[in-house]
C-alpha positions as CSV (number, residue, x, y, z in Angstrom):
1,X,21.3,23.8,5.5
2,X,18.3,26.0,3.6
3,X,14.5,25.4,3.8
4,X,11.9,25.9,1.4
5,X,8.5,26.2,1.9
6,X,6.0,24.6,-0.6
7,X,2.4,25.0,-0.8
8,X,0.1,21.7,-0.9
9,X,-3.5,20.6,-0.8
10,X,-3.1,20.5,2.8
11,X,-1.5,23.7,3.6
12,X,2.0,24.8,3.7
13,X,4.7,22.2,4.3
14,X,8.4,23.0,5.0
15,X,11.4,21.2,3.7
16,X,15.0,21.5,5.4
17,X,17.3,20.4,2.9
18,X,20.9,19.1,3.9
19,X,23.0,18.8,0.4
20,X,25.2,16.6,-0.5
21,X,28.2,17.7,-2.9
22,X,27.6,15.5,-5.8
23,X,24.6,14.2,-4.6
24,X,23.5,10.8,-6.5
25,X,20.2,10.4,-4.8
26,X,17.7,12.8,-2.5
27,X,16.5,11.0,0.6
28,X,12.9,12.6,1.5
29,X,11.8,11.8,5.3
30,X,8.9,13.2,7.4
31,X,8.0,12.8,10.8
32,X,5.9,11.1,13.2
33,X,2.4,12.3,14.2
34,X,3.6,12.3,17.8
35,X,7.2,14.9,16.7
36,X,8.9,16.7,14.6
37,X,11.9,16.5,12.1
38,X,13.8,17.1,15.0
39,X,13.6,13.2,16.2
40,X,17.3,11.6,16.6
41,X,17.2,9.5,13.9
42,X,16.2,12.1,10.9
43,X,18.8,14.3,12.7
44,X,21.5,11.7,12.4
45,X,20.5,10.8,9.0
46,X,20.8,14.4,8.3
47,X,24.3,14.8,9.8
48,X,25.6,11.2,8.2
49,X,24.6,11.0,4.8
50,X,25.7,14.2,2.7
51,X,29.1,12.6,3.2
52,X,27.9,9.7,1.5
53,X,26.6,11.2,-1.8
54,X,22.9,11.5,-0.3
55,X,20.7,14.5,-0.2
56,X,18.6,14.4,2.9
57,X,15.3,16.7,2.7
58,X,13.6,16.7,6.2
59,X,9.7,17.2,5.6
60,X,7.3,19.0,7.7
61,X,3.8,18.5,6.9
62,X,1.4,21.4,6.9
63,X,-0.2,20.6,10.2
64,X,3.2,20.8,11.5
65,X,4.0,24.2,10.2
66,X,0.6,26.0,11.5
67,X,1.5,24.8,15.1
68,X,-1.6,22.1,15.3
69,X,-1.0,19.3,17.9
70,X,-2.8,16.4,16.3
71,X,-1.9,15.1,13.4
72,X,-4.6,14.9,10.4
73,X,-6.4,11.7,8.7
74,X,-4.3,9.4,6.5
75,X,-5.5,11.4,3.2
76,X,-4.5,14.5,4.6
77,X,-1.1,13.1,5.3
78,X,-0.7,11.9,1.7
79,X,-1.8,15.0,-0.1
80,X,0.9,16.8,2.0
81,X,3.4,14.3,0.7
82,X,2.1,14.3,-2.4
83,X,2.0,18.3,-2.5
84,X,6.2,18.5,-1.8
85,X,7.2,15.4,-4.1
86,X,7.3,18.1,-7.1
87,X,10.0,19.9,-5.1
88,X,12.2,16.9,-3.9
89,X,12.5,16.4,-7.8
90,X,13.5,19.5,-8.7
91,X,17.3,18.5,-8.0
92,X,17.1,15.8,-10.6
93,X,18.0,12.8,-8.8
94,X,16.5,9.4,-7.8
95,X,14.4,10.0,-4.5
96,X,14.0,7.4,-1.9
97,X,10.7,8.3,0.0
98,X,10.9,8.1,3.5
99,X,9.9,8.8,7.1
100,X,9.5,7.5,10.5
101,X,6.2,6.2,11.9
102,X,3.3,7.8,10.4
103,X,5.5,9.1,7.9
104,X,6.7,6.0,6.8
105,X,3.2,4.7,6.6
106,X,2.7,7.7,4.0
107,X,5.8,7.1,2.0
108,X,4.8,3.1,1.7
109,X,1.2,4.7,0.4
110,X,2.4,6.8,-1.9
111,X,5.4,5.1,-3.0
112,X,4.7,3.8,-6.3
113,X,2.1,6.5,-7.3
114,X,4.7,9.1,-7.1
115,X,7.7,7.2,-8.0
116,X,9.7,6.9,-5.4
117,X,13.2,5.1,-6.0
118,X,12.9,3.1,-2.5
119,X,11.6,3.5,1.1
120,X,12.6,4.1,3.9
121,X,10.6,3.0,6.9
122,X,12.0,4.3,10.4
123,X,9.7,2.7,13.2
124,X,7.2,1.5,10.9
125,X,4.2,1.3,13.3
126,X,3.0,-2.4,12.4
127,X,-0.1,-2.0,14.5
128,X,-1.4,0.6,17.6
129,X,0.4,-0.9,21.1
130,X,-1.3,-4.4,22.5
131,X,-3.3,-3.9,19.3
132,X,-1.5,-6.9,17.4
133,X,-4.7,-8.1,15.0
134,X,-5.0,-4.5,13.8
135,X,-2.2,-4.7,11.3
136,X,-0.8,-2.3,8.8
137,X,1.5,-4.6,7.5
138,X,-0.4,-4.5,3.8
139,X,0.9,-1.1,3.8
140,X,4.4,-1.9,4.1
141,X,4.3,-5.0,1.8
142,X,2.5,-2.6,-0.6
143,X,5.2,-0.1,-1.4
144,X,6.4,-1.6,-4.3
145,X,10.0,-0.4,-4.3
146,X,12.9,-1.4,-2.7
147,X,12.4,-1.1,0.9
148,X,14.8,-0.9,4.0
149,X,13.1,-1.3,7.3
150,X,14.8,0.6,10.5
151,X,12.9,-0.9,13.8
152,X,13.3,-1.0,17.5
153,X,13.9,-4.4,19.3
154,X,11.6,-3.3,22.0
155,X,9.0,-1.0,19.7
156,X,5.7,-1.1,21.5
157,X,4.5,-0.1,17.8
158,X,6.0,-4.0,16.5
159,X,9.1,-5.5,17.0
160,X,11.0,-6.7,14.4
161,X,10.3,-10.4,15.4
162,X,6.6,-9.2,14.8
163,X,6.7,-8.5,10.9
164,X,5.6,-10.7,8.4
165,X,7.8,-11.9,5.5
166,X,8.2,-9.6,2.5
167,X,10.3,-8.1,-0.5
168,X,12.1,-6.1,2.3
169,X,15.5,-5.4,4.3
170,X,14.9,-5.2,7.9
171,X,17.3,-3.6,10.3
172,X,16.6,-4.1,13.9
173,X,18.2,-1.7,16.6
174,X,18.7,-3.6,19.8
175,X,16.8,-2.4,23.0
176,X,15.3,0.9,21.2
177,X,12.1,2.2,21.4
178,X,9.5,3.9,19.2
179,X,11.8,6.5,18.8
180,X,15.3,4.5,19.2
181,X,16.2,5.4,22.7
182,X,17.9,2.8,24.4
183,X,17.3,1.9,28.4
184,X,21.3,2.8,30.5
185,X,21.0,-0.7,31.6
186,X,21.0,-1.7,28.0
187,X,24.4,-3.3,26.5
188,X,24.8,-0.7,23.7
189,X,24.9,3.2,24.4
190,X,22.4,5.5,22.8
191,X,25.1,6.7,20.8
192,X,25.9,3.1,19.2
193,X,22.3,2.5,18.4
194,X,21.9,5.9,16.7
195,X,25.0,4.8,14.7
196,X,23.4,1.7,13.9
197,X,20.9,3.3,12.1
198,X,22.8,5.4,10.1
199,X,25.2,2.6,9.2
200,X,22.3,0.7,8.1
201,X,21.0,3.4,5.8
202,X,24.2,4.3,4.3
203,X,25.1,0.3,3.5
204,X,21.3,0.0,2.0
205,X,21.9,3.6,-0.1
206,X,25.1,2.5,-1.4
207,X,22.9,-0.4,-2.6
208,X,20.4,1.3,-4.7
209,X,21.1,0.9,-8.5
């Protein structure tokens, strides 16, 4: 594990890069606007997929790195993105843009501008919770690259029942939340449904032409 830091339009962002030996393809993913890169599932992925030929480069976006609570406007979030793309290049393999919550809503954004192999979504907010006709689901459907959706069967933030059709994969975790934990009464451990979503993501990688 090394990080880098990498100056942007919106300050200094941080990358944590996990290699793979003979890595075939970088997977880029930042965090919510409520945490950090520490979240279980960019963990997992983390700890799963250099096995698997994959490259995983946790992001920190620059409002992240200087300490700030809140997280900036959507722009702000995509020049950040934009900023490190340069860097997640630089080992010269495909590079599947990803994230969880707001950070998959800035790797569907910026997908196709910055050409992005696939996406990632982990806990794609589909819309604010009990806030069901304010949709982001145009961002989502607007990536333009293969896309593998990650979601919680009991996400406040849209369950997977919730989405609209699309060119997409969806993989729904049973019983998680907005962040994948799973209730003890629940029929699956939290240790399963963590697995889940690293299964998932290997399958859907192993994919990828």
């Amino acid at each position: 594990m090394t990080t880098e830091t990498v100056e942007t339009d919106a300050g200094t962002a941080r990358i944590t890069w996990h290699k793979a030996h003979k890595a075939r393809l970088v997977l880029a993913v930042g965090h919510g606007a409520g945490g950090g890169i520490e979240a279980r599932d960019l963990k997992a992925l983390a700890d799963v997929l250099p096995r698997h030929g994959v490259t995983v480069a946790r992001v920190e976006q620059p409002w992240r790195v200087a300490g700030r609570k809140v997280a900036p406007a959507p722009k702000t979030l995509d020049a950040g993105w934009r900023g490190i793309w340069p860097a997640l290049t630089t080992p010269g393999r495909p590079v599947i843009s990803g994230g969880r919550s707001a950070g998959a809503r800035v790797a569907c954004r910026t997908a196709t501008e910055l050409g992005a192999a696939a996406v990632l979504a982990l806990s794609f907010p589909l819309h604010p919770p009990g806030r069901p006709e304010r949709s982001r689901a145009g961002e989502l459907l607007g990536a333009g690259v293969p896309t593998l959706v990650v979601q919680g069967g009991n996400d406040p933030f849209g369950k997977p029942e919730e989405f609209p059709d699309g060119a997409y994969e969806l993989v729904e975790v049973p019983y998680g939340d907005h962040g994948f934990a799973v209730p003890k009464r629940a029929q699956i451990s939290q240790e399963q449904a963590v697995g889940m979503i690293t299964d998932a993501v290997v399958k859907w990688t192993g994919s990828l032409k």
